[in-house]
C-alpha positions in Angstrom: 0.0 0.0 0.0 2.8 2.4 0.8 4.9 1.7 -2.5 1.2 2.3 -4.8 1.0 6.1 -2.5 4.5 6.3 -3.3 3.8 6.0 -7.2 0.8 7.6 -6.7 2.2 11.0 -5.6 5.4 11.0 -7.9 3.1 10.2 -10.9 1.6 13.8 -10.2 4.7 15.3 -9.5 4.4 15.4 -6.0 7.4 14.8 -3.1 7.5 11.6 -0.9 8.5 12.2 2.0 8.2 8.5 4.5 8.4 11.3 7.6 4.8 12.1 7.1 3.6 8.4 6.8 2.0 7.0 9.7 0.6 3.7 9.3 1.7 2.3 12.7 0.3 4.6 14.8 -2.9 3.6 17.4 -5.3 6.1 15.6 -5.3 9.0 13.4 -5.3 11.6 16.5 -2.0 9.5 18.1 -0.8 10.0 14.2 -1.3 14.2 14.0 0.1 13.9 17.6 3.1 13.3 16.4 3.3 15.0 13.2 2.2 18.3 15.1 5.1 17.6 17.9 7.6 17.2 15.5 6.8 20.7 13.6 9.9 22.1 13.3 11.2 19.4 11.7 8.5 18.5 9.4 5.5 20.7 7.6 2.3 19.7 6.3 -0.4 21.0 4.4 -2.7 18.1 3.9 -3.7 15.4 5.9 -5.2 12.3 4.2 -7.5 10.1 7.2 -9.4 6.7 6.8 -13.0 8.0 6.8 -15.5 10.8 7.8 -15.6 9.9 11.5 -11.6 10.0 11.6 -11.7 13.2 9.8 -14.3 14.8 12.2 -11.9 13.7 15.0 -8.5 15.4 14.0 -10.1 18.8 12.8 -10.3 19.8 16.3 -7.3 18.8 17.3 -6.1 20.6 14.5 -7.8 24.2 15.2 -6.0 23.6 19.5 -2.9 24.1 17.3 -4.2 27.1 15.7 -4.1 25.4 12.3 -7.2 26.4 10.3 -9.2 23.8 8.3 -8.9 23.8 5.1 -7.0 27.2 5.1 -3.7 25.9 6.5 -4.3 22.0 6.4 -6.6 20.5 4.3 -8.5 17.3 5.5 -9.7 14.3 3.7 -11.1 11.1 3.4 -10.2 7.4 1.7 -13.8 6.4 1.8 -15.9 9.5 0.9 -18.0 11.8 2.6 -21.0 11.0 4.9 -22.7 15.0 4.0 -23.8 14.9 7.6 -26.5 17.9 8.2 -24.7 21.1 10.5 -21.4 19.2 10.3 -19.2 20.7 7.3 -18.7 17.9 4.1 -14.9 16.4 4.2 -13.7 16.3 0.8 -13.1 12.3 -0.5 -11.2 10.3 -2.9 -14.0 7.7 -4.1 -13.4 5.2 -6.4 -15.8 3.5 -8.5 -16.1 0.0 -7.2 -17.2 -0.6 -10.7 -13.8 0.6 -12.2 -11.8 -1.0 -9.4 -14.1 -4.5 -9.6 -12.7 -4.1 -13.5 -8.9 -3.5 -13.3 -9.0 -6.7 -11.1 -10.8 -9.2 -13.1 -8.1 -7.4 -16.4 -5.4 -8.3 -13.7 -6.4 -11.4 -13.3 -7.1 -12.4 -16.9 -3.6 -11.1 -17.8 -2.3 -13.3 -15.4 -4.1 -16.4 -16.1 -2.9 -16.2 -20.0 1.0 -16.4 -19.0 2.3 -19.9 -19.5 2.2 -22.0 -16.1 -0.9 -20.2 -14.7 -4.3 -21.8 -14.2 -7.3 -20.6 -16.1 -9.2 -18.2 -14.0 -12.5 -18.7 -12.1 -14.8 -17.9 -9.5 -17.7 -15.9 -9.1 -18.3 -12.3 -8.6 -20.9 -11.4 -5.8 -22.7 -8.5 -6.1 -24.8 -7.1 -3.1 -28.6 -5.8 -3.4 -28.4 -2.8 -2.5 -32.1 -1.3 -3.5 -34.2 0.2 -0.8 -36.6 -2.4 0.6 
């Protein structure tokens, strides 16, 4: 997962830096913890959090440390945006499960057609998700 954000930011141009990475930490508040007590050594401008819910947790932490939201630090979500009525919308990275569903099954397909692989099979499971 790190090495595809890796790619992911030097595809647009954009610095890596592993000192602003924290995937160990015990939640996203430990996480800005430490990335706020190591200021001087480290500056951010974005901070990128699991979901809504982790989201609406840092952004007062955030505002203790006098650091406006979005003005000085922008905030946002992996899984999208919940549009919660009287609480401001976090903007989201979504991905079409569609699109992803698709680059996995050409994945697979390209594998499977390489000498020494097995053909591939299986079925795809798709939830029904209409209002009862």
């Amino acid at each position: 997962m790190l090495l595809g954000y890796k790619h992911g930011l030097e595809k647009n141009f954009l610095p890596f830096n592993r000192n602003l990475v924290f995937m160990n930490s015990t939640s996203s508040t430990v996480a800005l913890q430490e990335l706020l007590n190591n200021a001087s050594l480290v500056s951010f401008n974005a901070l990128l959090v699991a979901d809504e819910q982790e989201a609406q947790r840092v952004i007062p932490q955030l505002l203790a440390f006098n650091k406006r939201v979005p003005e000085d630090v922008m905030v946002f979500s992996l899984a999208g945006s919940l549009h919660l009525p009287g609480i401001p919308t976090i903007p989201a990275i979504e991905y079409s499960m569609d699109a992803i569903a698709a680059r996995i099954v050409h994945w697979l397909e390209e594998k499977t057609q390489t000498p020494g692989h097995t053909a591939f099979r299986g079925d795809l499971i798709i939830p029904d998700m209409r209002p009862r």
